[in-house]
N, CA, C and O atoms as CSV, one atom per row, in Angstrom:
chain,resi,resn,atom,element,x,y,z
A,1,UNK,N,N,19.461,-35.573,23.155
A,1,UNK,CA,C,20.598,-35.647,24.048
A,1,UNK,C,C,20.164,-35.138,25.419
A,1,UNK,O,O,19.697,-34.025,25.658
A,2,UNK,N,N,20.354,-35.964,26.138
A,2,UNK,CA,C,19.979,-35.469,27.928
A,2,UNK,C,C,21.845,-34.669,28.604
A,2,UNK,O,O,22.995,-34.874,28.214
A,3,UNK,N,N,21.412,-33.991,29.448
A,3,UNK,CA,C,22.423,-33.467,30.011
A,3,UNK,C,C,22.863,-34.244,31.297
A,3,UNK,O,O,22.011,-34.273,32.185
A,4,UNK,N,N,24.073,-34.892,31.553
A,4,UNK,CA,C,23.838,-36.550,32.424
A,4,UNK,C,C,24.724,-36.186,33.720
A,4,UNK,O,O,24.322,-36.670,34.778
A,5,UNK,N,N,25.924,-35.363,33.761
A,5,UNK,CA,C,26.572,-34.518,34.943
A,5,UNK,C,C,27.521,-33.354,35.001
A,5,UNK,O,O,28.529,-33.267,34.300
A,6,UNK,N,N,27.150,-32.514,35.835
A,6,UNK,CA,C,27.932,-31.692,36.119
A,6,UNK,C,C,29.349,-31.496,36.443
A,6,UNK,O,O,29.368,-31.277,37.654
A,7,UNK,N,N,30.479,-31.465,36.008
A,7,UNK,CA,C,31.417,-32.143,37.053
A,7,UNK,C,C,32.335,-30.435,37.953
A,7,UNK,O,O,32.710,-29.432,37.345
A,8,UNK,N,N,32.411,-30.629,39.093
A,8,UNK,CA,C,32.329,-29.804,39.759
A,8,UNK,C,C,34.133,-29.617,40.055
A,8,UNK,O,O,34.596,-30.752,40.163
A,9,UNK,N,N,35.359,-28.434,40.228
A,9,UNK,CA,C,36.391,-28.377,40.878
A,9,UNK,C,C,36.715,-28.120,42.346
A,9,UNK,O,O,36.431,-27.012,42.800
A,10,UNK,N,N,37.269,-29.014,43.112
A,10,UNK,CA,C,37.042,-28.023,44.918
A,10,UNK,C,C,38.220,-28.662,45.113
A,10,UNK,O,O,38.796,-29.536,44.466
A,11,UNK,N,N,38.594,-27.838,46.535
A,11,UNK,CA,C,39.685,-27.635,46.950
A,11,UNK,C,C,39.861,-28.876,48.431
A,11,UNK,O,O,40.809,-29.592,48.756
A,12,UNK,N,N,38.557,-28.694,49.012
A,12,UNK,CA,C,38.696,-29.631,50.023
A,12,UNK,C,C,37.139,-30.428,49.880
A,12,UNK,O,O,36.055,-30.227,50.427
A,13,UNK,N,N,37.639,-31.463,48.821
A,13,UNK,CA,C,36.892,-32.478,48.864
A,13,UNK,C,C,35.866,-33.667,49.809
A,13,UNK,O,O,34.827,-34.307,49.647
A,14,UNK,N,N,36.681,-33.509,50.617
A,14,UNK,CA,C,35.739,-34.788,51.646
A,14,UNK,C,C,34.693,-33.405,52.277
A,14,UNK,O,O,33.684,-33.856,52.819
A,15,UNK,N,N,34.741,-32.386,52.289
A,15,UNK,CA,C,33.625,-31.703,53.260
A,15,UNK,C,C,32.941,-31.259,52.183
A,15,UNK,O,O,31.798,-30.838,52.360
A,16,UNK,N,N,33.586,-31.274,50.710
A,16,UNK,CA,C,32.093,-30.516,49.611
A,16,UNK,C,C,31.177,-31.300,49.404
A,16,UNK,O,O,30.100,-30.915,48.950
A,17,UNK,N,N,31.503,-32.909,49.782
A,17,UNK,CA,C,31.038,-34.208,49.382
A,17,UNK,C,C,29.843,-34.106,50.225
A,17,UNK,O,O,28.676,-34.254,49.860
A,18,UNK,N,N,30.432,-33.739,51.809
A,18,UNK,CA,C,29.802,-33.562,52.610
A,18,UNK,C,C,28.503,-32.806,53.376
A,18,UNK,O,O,27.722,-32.990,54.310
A,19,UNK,N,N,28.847,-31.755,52.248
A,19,UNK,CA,C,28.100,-30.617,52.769
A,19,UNK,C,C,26.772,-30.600,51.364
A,19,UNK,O,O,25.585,-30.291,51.466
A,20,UNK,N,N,27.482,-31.017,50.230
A,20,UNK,CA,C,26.242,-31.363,48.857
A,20,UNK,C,C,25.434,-31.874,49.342
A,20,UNK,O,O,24.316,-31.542,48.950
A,21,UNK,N,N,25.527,-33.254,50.756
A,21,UNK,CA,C,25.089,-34.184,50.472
A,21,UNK,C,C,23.936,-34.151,52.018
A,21,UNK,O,O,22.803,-34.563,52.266
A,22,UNK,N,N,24.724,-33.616,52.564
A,22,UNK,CA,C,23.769,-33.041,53.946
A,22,UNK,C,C,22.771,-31.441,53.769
A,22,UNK,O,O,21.801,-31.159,54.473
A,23,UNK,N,N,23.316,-30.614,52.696
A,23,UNK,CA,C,22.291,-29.686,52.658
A,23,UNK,C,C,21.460,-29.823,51.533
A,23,UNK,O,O,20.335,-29.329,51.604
A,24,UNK,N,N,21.839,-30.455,50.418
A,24,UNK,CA,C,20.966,-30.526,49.375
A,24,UNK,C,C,20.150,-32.045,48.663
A,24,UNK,O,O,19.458,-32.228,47.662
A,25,UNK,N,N,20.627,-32.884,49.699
A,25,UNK,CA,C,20.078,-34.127,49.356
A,25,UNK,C,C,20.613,-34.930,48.291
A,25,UNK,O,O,19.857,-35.697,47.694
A,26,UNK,N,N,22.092,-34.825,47.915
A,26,UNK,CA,C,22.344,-35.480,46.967
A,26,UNK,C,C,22.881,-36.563,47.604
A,26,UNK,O,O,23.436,-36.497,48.701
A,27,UNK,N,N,22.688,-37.907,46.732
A,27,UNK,CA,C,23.140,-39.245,47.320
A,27,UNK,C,C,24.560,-39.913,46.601
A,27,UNK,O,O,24.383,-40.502,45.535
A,28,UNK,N,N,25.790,-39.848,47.083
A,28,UNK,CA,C,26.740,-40.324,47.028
A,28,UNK,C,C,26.861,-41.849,45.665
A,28,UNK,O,O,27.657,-42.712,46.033
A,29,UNK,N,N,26.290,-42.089,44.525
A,29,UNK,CA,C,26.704,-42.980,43.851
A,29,UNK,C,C,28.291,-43.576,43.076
A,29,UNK,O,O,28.485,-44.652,42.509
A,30,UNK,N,N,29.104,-42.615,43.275
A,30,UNK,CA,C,30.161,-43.320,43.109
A,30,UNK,C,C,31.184,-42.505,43.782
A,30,UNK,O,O,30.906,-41.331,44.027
A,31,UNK,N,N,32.795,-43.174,44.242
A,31,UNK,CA,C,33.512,-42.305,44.961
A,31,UNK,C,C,34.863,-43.464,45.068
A,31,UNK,O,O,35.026,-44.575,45.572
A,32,UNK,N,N,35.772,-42.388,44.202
A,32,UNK,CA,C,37.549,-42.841,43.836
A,32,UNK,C,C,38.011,-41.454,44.569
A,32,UNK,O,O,38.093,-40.239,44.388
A,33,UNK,N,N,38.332,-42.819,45.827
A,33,UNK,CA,C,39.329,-41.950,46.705
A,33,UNK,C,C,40.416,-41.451,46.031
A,33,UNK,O,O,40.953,-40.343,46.032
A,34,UNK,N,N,40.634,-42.469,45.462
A,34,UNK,CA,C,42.308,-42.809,44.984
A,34,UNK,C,C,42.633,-41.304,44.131
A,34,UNK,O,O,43.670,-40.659,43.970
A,35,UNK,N,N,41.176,-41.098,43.672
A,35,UNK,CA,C,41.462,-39.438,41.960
A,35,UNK,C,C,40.753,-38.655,43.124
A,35,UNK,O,O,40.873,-37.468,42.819
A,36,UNK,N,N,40.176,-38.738,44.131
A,36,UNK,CA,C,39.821,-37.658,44.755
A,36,UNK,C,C,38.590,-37.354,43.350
A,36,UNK,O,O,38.590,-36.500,42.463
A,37,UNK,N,N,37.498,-38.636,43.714
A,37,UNK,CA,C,36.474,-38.149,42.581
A,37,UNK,C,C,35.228,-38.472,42.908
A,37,UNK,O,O,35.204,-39.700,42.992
A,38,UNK,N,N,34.342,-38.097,43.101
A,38,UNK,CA,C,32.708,-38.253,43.777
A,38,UNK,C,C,31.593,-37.734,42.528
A,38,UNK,O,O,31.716,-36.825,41.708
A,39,UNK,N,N,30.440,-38.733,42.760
A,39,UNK,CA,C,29.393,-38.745,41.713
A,39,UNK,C,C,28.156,-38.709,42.715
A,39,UNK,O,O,27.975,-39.324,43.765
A,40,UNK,N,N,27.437,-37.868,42.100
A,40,UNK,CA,C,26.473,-37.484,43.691
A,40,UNK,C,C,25.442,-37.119,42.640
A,40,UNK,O,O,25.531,-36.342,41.690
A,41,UNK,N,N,24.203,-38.062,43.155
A,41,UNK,CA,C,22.885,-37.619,42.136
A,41,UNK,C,C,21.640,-37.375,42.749
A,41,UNK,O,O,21.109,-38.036,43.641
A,42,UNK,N,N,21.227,-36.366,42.188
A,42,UNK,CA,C,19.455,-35.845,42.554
A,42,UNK,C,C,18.607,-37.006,42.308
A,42,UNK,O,O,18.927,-38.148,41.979
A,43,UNK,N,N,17.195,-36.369,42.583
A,43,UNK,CA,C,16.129,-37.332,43.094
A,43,UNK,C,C,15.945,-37.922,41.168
A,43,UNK,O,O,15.874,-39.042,40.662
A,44,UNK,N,N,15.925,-36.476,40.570
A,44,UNK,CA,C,16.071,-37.118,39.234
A,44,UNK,C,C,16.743,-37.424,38.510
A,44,UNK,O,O,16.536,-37.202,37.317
A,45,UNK,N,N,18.074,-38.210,39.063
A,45,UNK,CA,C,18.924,-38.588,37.880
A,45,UNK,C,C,19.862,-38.033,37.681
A,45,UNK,O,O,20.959,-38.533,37.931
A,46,UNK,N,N,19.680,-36.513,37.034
A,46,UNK,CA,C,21.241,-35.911,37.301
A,46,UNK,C,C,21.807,-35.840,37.949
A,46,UNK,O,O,21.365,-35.841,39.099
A,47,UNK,N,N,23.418,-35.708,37.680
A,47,UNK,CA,C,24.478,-35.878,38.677
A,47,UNK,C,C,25.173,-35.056,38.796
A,47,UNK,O,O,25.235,-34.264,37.857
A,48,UNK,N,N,26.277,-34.760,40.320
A,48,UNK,CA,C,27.428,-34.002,40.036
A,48,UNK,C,C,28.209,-34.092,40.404
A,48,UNK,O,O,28.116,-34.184,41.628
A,49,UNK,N,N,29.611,-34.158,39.877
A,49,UNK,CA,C,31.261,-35.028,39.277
A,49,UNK,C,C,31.523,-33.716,40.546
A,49,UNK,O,O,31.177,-32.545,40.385
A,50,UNK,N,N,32.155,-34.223,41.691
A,50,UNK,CA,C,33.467,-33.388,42.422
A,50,UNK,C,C,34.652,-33.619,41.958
A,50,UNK,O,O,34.846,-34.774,41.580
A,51,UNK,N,N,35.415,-32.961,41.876
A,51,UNK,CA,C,36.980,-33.505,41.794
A,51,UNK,C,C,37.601,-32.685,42.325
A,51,UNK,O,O,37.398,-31.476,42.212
A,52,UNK,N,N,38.766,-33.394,43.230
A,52,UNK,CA,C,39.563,-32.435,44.115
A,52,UNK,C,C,40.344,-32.130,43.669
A,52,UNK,O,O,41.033,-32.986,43.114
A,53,UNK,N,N,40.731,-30.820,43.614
A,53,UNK,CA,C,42.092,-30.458,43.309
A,53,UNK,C,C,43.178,-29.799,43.699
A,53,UNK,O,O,42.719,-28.955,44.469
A,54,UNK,N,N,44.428,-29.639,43.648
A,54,UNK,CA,C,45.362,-29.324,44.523
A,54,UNK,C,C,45.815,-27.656,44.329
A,54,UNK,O,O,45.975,-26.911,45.295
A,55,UNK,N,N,45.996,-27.206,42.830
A,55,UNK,CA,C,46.142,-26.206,42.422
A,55,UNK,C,C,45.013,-24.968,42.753
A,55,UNK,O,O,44.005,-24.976,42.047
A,56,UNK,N,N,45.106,-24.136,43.565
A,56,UNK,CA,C,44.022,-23.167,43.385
A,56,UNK,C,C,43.685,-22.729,42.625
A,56,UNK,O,O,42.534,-22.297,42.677
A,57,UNK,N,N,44.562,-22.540,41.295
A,57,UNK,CA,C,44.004,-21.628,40.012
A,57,UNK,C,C,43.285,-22.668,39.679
A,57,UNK,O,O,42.961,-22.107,38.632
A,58,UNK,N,N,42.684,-23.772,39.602
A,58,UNK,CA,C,42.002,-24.982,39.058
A,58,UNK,C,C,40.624,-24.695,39.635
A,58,UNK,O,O,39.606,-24.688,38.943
A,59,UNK,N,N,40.650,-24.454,40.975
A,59,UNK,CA,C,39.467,-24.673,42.018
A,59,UNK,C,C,38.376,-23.456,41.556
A,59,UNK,O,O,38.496,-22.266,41.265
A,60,UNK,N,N,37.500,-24.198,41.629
A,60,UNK,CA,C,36.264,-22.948,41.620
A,60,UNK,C,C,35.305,-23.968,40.467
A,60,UNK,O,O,35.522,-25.148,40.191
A,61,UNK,N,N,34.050,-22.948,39.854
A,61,UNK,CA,C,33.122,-23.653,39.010
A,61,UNK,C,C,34.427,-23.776,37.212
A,61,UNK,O,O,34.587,-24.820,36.580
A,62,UNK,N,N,34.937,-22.740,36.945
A,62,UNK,CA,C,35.545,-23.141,35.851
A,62,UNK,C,C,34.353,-22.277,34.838
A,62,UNK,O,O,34.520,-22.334,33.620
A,63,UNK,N,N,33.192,-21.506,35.381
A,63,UNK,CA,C,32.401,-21.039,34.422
A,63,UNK,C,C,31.321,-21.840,34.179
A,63,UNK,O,O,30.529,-21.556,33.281
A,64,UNK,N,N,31.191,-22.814,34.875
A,64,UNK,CA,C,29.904,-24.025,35.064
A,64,UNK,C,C,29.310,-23.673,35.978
A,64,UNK,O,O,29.885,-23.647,37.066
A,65,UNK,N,N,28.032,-23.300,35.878
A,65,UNK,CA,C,26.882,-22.879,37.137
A,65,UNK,C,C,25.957,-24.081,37.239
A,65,UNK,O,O,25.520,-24.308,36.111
A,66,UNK,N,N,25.632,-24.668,37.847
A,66,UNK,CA,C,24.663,-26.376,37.889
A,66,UNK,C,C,23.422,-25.534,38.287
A,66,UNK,O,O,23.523,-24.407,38.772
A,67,UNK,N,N,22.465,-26.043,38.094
A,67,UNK,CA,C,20.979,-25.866,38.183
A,67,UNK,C,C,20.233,-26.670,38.554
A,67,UNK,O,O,19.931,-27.589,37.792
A,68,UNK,N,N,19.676,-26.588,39.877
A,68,UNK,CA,C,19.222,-27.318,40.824
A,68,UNK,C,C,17.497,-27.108,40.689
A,68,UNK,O,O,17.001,-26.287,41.462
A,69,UNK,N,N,16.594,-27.822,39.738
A,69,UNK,CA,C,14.840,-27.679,39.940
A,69,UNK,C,C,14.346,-28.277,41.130
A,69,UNK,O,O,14.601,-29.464,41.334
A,70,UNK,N,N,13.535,-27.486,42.113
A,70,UNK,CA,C,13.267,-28.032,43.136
A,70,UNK,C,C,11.448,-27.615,42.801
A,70,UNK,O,O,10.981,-27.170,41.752
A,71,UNK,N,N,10.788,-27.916,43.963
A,71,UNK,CA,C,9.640,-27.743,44.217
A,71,UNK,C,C,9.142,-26.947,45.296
A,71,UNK,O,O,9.436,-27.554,46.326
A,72,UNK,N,N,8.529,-25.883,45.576
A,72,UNK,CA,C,8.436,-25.468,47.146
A,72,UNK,C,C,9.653,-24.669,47.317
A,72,UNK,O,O,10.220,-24.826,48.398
A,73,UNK,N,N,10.353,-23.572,46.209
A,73,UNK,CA,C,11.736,-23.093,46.408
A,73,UNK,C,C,12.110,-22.005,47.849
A,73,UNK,O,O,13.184,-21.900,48.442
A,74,UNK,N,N,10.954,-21.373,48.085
A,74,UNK,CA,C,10.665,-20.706,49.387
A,74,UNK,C,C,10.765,-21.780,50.268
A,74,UNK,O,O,11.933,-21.428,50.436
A,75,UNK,N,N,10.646,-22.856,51.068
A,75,UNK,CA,C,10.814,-23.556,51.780
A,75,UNK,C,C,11.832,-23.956,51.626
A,75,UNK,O,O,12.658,-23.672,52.493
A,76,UNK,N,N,12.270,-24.805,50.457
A,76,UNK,CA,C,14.008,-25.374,50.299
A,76,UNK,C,C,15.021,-24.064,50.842
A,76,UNK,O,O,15.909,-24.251,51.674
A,77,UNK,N,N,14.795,-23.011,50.361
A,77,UNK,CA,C,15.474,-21.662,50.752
A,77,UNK,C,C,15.387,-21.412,52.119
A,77,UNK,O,O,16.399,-20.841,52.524
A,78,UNK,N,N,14.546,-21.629,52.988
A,78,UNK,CA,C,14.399,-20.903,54.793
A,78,UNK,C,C,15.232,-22.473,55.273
A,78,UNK,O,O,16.019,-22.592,56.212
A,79,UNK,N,N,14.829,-23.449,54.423
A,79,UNK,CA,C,15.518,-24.555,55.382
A,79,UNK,C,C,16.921,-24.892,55.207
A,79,UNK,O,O,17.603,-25.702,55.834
A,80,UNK,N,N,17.317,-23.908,53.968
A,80,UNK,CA,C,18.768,-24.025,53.703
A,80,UNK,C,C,19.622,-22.762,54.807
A,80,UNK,O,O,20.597,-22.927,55.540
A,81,UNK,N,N,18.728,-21.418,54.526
A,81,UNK,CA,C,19.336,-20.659,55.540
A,81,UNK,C,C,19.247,-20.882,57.120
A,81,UNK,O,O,19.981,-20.310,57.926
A,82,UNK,N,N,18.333,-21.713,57.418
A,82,UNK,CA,C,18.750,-22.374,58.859
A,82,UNK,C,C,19.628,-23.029,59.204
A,82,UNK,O,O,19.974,-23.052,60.385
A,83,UNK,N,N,20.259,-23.783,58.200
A,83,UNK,CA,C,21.124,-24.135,58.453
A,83,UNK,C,C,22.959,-23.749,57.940
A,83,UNK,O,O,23.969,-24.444,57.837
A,84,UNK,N,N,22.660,-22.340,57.732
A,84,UNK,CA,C,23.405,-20.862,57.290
A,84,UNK,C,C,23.954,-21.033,56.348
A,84,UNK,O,O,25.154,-20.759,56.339
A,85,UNK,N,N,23.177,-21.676,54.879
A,85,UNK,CA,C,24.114,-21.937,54.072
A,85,UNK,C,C,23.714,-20.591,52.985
A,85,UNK,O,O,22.592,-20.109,52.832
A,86,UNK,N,N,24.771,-20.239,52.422
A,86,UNK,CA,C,25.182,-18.851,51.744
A,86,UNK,C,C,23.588,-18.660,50.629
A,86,UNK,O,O,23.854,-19.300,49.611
A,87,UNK,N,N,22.517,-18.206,50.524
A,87,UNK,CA,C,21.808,-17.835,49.615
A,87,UNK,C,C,22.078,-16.302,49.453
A,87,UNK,O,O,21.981,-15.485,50.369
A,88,UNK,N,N,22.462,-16.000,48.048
A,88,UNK,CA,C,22.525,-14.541,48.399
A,88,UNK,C,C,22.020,-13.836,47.511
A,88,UNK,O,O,22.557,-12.754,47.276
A,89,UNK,N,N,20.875,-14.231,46.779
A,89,UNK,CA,C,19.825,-13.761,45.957
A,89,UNK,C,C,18.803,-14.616,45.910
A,89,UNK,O,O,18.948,-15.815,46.149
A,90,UNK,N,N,17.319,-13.902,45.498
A,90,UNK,CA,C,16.534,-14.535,45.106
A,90,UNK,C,C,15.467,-13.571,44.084
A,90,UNK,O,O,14.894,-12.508,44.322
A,91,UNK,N,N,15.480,-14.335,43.009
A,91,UNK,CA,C,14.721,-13.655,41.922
A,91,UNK,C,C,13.668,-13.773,41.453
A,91,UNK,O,O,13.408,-14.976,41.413
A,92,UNK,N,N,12.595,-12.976,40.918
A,92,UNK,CA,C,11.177,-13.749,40.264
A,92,UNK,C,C,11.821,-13.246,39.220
A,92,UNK,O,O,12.382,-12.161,39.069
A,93,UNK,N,N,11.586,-14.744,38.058
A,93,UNK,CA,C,11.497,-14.526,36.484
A,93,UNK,C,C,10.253,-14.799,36.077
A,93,UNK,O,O,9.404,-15.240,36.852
A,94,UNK,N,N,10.005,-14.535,34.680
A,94,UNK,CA,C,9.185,-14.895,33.849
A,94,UNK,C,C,8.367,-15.901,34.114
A,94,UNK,O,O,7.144,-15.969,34.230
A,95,UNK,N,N,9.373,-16.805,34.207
A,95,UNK,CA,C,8.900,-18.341,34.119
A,95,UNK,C,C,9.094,-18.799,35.666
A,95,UNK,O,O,9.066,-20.015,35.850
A,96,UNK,N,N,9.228,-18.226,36.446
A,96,UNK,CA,C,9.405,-18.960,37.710
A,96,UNK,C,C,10.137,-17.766,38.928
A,96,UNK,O,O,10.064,-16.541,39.024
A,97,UNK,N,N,10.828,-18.817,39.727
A,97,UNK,CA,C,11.733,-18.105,40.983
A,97,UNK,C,C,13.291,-19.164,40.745
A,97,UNK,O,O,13.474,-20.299,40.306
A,98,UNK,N,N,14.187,-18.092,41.292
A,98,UNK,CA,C,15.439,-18.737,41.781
A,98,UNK,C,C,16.145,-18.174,42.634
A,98,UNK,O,O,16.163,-16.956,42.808
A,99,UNK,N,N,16.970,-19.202,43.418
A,99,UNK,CA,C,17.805,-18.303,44.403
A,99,UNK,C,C,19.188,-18.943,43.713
A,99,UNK,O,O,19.296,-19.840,42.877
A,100,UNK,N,N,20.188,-18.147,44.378
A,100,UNK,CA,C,21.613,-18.276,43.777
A,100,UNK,C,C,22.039,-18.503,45.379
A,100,UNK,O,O,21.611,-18.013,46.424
A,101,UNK,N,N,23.286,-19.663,45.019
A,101,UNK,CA,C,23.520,-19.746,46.265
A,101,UNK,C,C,24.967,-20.045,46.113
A,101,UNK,O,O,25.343,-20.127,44.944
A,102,UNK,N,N,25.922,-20.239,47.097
A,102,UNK,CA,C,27.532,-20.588,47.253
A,102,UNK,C,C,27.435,-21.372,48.294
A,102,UNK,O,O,26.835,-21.435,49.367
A,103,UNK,N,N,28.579,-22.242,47.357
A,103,UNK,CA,C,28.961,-23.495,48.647
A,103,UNK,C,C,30.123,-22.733,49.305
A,103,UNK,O,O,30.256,-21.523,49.119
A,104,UNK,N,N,31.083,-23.546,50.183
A,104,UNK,CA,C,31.552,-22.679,51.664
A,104,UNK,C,C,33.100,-22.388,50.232
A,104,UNK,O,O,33.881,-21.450,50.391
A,105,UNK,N,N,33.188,-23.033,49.415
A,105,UNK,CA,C,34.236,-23.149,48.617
A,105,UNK,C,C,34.402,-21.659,47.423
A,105,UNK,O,O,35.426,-21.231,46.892
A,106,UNK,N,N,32.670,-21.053,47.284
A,106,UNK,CA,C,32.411,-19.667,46.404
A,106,UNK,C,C,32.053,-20.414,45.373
A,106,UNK,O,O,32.146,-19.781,44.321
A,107,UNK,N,N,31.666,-21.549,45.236
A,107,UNK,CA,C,31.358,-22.146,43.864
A,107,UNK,C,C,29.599,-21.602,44.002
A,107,UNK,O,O,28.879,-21.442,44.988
A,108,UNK,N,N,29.396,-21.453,42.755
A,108,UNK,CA,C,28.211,-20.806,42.684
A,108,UNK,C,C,26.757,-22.062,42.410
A,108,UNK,O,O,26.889,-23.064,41.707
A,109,UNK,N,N,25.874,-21.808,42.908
A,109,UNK,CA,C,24.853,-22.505,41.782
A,109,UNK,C,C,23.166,-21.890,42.535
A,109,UNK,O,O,22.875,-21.231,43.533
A,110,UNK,N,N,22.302,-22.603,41.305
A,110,UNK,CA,C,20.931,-21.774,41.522
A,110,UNK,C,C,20.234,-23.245,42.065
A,110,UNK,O,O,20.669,-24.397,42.080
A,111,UNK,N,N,19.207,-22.762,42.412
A,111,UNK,CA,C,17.836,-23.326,42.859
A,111,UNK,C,C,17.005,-22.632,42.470
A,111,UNK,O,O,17.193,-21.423,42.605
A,112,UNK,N,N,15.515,-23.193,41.709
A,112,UNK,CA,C,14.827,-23.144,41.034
A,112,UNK,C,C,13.606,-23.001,40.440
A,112,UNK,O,O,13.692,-22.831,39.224
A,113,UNK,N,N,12.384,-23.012,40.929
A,113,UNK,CA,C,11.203,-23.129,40.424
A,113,UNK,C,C,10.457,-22.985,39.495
A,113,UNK,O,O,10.107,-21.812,39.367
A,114,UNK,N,N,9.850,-23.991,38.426
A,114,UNK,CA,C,9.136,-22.991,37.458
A,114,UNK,C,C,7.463,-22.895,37.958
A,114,UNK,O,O,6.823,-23.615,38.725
A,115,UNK,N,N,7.135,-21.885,37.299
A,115,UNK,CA,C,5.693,-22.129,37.464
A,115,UNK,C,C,4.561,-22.653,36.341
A,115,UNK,O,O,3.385,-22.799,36.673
């Protein structure tokens, strides 16, 4: 079984769409205005489900953290904080590095490296 998308809750949709897609390189493959619903996929395939929603108690990850494997995570990281987006850890594990980061919404997620 492969793990195929994330699906994400936010509050103001057209700029999370926006901001996934201008700071982290995800490419826009599907998008229902109509449900306020966006499918946005990495270089490899996985994807991640926005859906807007109106209720604040709804909005946020829901307890879903997405996991972003990159390459070069020190570089993805200086070129994300240039362009001031929230990293507010970075860890060496075992097996690698990660930084934890927030979109402008507090939704959480990591970036990655193994070694």
């Amino acid at each position: 079984m492969k793990l195929d998308i994330i699906e994400l809750n936010v509050k103001n949709w057209e700029a999370m769409i926006e901001w996934y897609v201008s700071n982290l390189n995800l490419k826009v493959v599907a998008r229902e205005d109509d449900h306020k619903y966006a499918l946005l996929a990495g270089s490899d395939g996985a994807m991640l489900g926005l859906f807007g929603v109106r209720n604040l108690l709804m909005r946020g990850s829901g307890g879903f953290i997405p996991y972003f494997r990159t390459e070069k995570l020190g570089d993805v990281v200086s070129n994300l904080k240039s362009k001031s987006v929230n990293i507010e850890d970075t860890q060496v594990q075992h097996w690698g590095e990660q930084a934890k980061v927030k979109d402008p919404e507090g939704n959480e997620f990591y970036l990655y490296e193994e070694r």
